[in-house]
N, C-alpha and C positions, 0 to 999 in steps of 0.2 A: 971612557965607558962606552961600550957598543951600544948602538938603536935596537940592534937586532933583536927579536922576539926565540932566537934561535934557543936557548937555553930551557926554555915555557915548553917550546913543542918539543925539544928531546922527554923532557919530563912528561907530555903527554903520552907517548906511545910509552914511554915504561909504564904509568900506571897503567897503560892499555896493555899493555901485555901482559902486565902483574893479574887483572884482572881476564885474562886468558884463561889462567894457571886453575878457575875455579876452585872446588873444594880442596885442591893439590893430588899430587900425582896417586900416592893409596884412596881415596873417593873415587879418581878416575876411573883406579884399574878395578874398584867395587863394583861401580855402577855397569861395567861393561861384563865382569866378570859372572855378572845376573842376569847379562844378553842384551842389556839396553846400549840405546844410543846415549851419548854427553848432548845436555840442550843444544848446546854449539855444532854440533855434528849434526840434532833434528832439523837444523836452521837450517844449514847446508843444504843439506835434501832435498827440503820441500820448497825451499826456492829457486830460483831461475839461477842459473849460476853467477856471482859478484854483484845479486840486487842487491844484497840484506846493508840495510842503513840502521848503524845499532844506533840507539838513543839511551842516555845512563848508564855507558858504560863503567863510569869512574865512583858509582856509588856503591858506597860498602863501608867496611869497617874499617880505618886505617891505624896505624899505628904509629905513634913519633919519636922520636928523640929529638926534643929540642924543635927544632924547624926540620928536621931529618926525617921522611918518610922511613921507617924501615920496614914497615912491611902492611900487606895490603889484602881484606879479602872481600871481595863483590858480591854484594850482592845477589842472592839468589832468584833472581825474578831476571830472565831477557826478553830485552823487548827491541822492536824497532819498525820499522819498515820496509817491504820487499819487492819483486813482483813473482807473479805465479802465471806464465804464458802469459809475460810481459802485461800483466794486467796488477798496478799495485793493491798491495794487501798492508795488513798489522801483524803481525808474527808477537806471541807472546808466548814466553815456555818457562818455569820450575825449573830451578837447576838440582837437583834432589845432590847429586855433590857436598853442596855445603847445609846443612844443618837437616839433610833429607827434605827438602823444599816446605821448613815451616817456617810461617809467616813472622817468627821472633827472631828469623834472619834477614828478614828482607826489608825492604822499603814499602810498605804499601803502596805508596804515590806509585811508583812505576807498571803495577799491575791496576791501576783506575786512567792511571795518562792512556794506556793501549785501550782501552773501552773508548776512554772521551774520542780519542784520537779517531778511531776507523766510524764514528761516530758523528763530528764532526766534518771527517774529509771525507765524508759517502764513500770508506771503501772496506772490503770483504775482512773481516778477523779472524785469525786464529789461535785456537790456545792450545799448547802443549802443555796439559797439564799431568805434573807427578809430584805431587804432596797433598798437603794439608791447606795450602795458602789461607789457613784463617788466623787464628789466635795466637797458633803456635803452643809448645807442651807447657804443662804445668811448671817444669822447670821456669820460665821464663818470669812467672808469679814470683817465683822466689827471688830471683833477678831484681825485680821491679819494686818486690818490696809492698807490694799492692794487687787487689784484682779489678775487674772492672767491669762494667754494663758491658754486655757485647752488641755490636752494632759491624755490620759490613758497607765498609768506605766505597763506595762509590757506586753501589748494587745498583745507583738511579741506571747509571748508564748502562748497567749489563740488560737491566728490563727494556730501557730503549733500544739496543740492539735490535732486540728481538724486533721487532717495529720497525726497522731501518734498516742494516747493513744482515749482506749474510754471515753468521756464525757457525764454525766450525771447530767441534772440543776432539780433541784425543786422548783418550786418558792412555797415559803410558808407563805407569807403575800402580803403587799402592797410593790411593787417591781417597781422601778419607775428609767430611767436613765441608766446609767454603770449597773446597778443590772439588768434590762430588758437584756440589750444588752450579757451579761455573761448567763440569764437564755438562749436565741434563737442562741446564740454558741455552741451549742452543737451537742451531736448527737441523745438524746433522753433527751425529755422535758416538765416537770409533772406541772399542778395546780392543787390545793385542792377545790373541790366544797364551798364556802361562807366564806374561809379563806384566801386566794389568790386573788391577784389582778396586771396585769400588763399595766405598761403603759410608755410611756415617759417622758410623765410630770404629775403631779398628777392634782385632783378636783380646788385646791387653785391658780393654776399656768394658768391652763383652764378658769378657773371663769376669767381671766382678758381679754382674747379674749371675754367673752360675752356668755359661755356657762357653764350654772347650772346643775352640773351632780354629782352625789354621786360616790367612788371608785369602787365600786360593778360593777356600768351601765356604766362605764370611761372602767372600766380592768378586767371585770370577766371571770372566767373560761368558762361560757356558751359562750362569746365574741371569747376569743382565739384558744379553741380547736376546736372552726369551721370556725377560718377564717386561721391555718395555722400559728400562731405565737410559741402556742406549740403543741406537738405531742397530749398527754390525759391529761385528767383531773379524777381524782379520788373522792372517798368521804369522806377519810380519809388520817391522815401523815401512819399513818401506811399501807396505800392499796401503799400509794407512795415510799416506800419504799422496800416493796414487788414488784412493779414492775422493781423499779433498782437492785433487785436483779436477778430478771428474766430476764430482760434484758442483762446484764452483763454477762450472764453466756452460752448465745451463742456467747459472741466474746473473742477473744483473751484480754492477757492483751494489746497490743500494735501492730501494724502490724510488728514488728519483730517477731512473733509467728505466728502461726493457730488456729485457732478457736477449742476449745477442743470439741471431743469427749465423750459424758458422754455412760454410761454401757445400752445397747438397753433393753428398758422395752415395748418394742410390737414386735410383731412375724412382719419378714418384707413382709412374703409371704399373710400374712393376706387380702382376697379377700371380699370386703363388695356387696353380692348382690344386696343392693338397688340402688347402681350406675345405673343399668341398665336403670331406668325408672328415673333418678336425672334430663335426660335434659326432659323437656316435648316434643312432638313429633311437636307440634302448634309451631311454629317460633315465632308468636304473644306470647307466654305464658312466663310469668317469672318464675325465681325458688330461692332457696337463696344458693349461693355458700360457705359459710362458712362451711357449714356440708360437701360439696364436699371437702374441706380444711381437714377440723377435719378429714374425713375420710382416705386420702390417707397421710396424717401424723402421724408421731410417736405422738400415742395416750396421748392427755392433753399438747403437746407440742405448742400448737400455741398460739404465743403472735401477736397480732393485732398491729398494731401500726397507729397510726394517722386518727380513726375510724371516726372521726367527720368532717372532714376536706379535701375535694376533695373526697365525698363520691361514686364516680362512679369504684374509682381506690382502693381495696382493697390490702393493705402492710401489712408485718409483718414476723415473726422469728419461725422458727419450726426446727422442728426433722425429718430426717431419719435413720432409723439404728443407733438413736445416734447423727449422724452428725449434726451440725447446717446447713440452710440454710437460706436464703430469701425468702418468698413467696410471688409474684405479682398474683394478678388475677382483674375481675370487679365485679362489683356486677351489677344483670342484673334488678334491681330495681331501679335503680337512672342511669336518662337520658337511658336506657338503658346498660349501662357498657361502651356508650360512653364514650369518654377523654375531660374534661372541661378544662379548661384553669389552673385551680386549681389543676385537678386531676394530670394535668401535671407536674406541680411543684412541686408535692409530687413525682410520678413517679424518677423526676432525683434526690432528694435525696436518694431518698429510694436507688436508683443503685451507687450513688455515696458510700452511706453506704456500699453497699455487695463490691464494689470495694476495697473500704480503708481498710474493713479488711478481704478482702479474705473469702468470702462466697460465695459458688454456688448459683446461682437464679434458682427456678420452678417457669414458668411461666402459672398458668391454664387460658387459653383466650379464651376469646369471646368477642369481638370486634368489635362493629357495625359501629367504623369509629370515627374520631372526632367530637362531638357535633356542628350540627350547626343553623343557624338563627342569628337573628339581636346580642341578650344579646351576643353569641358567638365569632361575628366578633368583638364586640364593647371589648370584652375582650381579644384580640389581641390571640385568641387560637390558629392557627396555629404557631402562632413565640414561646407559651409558647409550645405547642407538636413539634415541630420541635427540640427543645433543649432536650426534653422528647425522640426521636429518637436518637439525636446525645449522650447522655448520654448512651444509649444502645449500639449504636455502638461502642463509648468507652472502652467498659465494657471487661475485659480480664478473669475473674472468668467463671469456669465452666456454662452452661448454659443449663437447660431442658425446652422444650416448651412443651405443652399439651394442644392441641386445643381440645376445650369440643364443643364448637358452630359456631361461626361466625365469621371470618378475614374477612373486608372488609378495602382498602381504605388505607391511610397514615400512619392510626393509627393503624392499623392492619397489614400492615407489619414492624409496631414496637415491632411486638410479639419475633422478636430475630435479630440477627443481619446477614442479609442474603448473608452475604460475609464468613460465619464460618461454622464448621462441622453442618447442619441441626441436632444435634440430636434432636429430638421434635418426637410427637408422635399424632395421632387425635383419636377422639371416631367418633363412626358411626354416630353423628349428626353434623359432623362438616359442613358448609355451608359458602361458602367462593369466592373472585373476586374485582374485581373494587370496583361495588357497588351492595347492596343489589337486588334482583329481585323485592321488593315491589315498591321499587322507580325509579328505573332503567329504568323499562319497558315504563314508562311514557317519557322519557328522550331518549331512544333510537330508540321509534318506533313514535315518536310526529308526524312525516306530515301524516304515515299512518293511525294513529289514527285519528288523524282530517277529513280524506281525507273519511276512512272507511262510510258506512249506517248504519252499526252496531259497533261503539268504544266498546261497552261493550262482546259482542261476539269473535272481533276481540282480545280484551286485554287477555281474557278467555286460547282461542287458541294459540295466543302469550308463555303465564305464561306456559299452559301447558307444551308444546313445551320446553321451559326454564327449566321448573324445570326436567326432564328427563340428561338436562346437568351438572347440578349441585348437579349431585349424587356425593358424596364424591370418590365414586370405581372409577367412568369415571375420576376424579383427580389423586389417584394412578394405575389405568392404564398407564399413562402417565409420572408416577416417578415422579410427583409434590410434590406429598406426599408421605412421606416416610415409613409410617407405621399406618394404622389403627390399633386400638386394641379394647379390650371386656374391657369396662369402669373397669370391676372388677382386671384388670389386673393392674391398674396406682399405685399404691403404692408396689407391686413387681418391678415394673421396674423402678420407682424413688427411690425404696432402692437402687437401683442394679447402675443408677445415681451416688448415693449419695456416692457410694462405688470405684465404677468404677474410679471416677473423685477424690478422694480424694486425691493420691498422687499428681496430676497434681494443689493443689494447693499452692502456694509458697509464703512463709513470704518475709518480705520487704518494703518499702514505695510504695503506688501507684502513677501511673504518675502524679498523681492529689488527693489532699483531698477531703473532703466531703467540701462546701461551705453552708454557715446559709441560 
C-alpha cells in the first residue's frame, strides 16, 4: 500500500473543478445572456491578477453512490481572499447560477465567515451581491417540512463592519431581502444601470398587495441612486469595479491604521487664475463648483460620491499633497446649495465616514440656509439638518472651512464646528449673517416699509445702506473672520492643511461608526 496522499489531492481538484461547473453550463449561459458577469468572472476582475484565495470551495450539495461521489453542486455563496493594488481584501459574491443566489442554496456559514473574517484581520470587504441571500423561497418551507422565527446569522459582524473595516456592496442583479439590506450596510454602494435591481420584496410578492410593476420600475438604478438607498450607479460591472477600487484606496485598511498617503503627482503651490472670476460678482448668479473642487485638489483625484442623491450637498474623496481627504461643498444650482432634508442625510454620513476612518474634511461653503416652504417643513428638514449639525459637532478629524459665498442661518453655521480651532479661510465674495439681505430686509424693516409713501425708494435706501455692512473686510475688521485670501491661494494652503494636520490624525475605533 502507497504512503502517498496522491489519490486525496487528485480527488481534490475534481471536486474543485466539479464546483467550477457552478449552476452548469444553461445558468451560465443565462446569466450572461442577461449581460451579467459569473461570480467567478466578478472575482477575476476586481482582483489583482492570481490573488483570489478561495475558502469553501468544496461545500455544497453532493451526491453519492455508495462511497462514489457522482456528482456535485456548490454552493452558491464565494468567498475568499484577495488583494486589490496588492492591498489584501474579503471578496464575497452570490453565485445567482445556482438557485438564483437564494439562501436555501447556500451555506450560510460562508457568507458570516467573510464578515468575521475582514473583521477580525483589519481588512477592506467586499460583497457582490445578486440574490436574496436570506431565507430563501417559500418552496424551501415545503422542503423543510416546517417554518421558522427569522433571525439573520451573523448580522453582529456586518453592524461591526461598519465600525471597523471598509465595506464595499455591489448590487449586481435583482437584489431583494437580506441581499438589499447587506447591499445599504455599507460604506460605499454601486448599482449597474439595466442589470441591477433592488428591492425588499420583488414584482411577484408586490403583485399580491394589488400593484403590477416589472423589477426595473420596483428597484432600478435610476430609483435608488436618487433616492439615497445607494451611493452611484454605473454603466458597467467593470466602471463598478473601478470605482471600488478607487474608493478603497483613500481609506485605510481598518480604523486601526490611517489613511495612506500615495507619492504627490501635482505641484501643491500650483495657483489656478481663473478662481478669480469662479464666483460671479451678481449674488443672484450661479456657477458650478466641481471645477472649483477639481481645481484646488490634487489633480484627477476627486471621486464624487452620492452625485444623484440629496443633490444640493456635494460629497466625496480627494487628494492633497497625496493625502486623502473628504470633500463637502453645495452646489449652487440645486435649491441654491440650500440643505434639503435629504441633502442632510447624506451630509451625516458622509461625516460619519471621514470620522470612522480618520480623514480631514475641506469644507468649500456657500450656504444660503436650510431650504424652506411647505414640501420643506412637510419633510421634517430642520430635525433631518439639525442631526446634519450635530454630526459635525461630533466630528474629531482635522477640519478646513473655505468660505467661497454665503453663510447664512442654521445651515450655515454648520459650515464647522464653532466651539474648535476656526481654521477656515473666506474669498473676497464671501457674504454672510442671520439671514440673506434679499429677504431680510422685507422681514426687518415690515412696519416701516408699510408705513413709507415710497416702499420701493425706501427698500433701495435701506439695501444700500445694508450692503456697505456686509463687506466681507467690515467682518475681519472685527476678528470674525479669520483670514481673507486671493481665491488662487486655496490649494497652497489646503496642501499646507493637509500637511500640517496629518500627524494630528490618529488610528483607533471612533466614538461612534458610520450608521446605513
Amino acid at each position: 500500500m502507497s504512503d502517498s496522499w496522491k489519490p486525496e489531492v487528485d480527488e481534490l481538484r475534481r471536486r474543485e473543478e466539479l464546483a467550477q461547473r457552478m449552476g452548469g453550463a444553461d445558468k451560465i449561459e443565462r446569466q450572461r445572456s442577461g449581460g451579467k458577469l459569473t461570480v467567478r468572472e466578478r472575482i477575476t476582475r476586481l482582483l489583482d491578477d492570481g490573488s483570489f484565495h478561495e475558502i469553501g470551495a468544496l461545500a455544497g450539495r453532493a451526491t453519492y453512490e455508495g462511497a462514489e461521489l457522482t456528482d456535485f453542486m456548490a454552493a452558491n455563496f464565494v468567498m475568499g481572499r484577495g488583494r486589490i493594488d496588492q492591498r489584501a481584501v474579503v471578496v464575497g459574491g452570490d453565485d445567482f447560477t445556482v438557485r438564483g443566489g437564494a439562501a436555501d442554496a447556500s451555506i450560510f456559514q460562508k457568507q458570516v465567515m467573510a464578515e468575521q473574517m475582514a473583521n477580525e484581520l483589519r481588512i477592506p470587504l467586499v460583497r457582490l451581491v445578486d440574490g436574496t441571500g436570506g431565507g430563501g423561497s417559500v418552496k424551501s418551507l415545503d422542503t423543510m417540512g416546517r417554518t421558522y422565527v427569522p433571525y439573520n446569522p451573523g448580522w453582529d459582524w456586518v453592524v461591526s463592519n461598519l465600525a471597523t473595516v471598509p465595506v464595499v456592496a455591489l448590487a449586481l442583479g435583482s437584489v431583494a431581502g437580506l441581499g438589499a439590506a447587506r447591499v445599504v450596510s455599507s460604506h460605499y454602494s454601486l448599482m449597474v444601470k439595466g442589470i441591477s435591481q433592488v428591492f425588499v420584496a420583488g414584482p411577484p410578492v408586490v403583485a399580491r398587495l394589488g400593484e403590477q410593476v416589472d423589477k426595473e420600475g420596483l428597484g432600478g438604478s435610476h430609483i435608488h441612486a436618487h433616492n439615497g438607498v445607494v451611493d452611484d450607479e454605473v454603466d458597467t460591472e467593470d466602471e463598478a469595479f473601478d470605482r471600488t477600487r478607487r474608493f478603497l484606496s483613500f481609506l485605510p485598511s481598518s480604523v486601526d491604521a490611517l489613511p495612506p498617503r500615495l507619492e504627490p503627482n501635482d505641484d501643491p503651490d500650483r495657483r489656478d487664475d481663473w478662481l478669480l472670476s469662479a464666483i460671479p460678482k451678481s449674488r443672484r448668479a450661479v456657477y458650478k463648483v466641481r471645477p472649483i473642487i477639481e481645481s484646488v485638489v490634487d489633480a484627477g483625484s476627486f471621486l464624487e460620491i452620492g452625485a444623484g442623491y440629496g443633490r444640493s450637498a456635494v460629497t466625496g474623496l480627494a487628494r492633497l499633497d497625496g493625502w486623502p481627504v473628504a470633500v463637502l461643498s453645495s452646489d449652487a444650482y440645486i435649491y441654491g446649495g440650500g440643505w434639503t432634508a435629504e441633502a442632510s442625510q447624506k451630509i451625516v454620513r458622509f461625516v460619519d465616514l471621514a470620522e470612522t476612518f480618520h480623514l480631514p474634511v475641506v469644507h468649500l461653503v456657500d450656504q444660503p440656509g436650510f431650504v424652506i416652504g411647505t414640501d420643506a417643513e412637510t419633510a421634517a428638514t430642520i430635525r433631518h439638518g439639525a442631526r446634519a449639525l450635530a454630526a459635525i459637532y461630533q466630528a474629531t478629524v482635522p477640519w478646513c472651512s473655505v468660505i467661497l459665498r454665503r453663510v447664512f442661518g442654521v445651515a450655515g453655521a454648520a459650515h464647522q464646528n464653532a466651539s474648535r480651532l476656526s481654521y477656515r479661510y473666506a474669498w473676497p465674495s464671501g457674504d454672510w449673517g442671520s439671514l440673506p439681505l434679499e429677504g431680510g430686509i422685507e422681514a426687518a424693516f415690515k412696519a416701516q416699509l408699510e408705513a413709507a409713501e415710497d416702499p420701493g425708494a425706501l427698500r433701495a435706501e435701506i439695501e444700500a445702506r445694508m450692503n456697505l455692512v456686509r463687506s466681507p473686510f467690515r467682518t475681519a475688521e472685527a476678528f470674525i473672520i479669520e483670514d481673507i485670501i486671493d481665491p488662487r491661494d486655496t490649494r497652497p494652503l489646503l496642501c499646507e492643511f493637509a500637511n500640517l494636520t496629518a500627524d494630528l490624525r490618529h488610528p483607533g475605533p471612533s466614538r461612534f461608526g458610520l450608521r446605513p
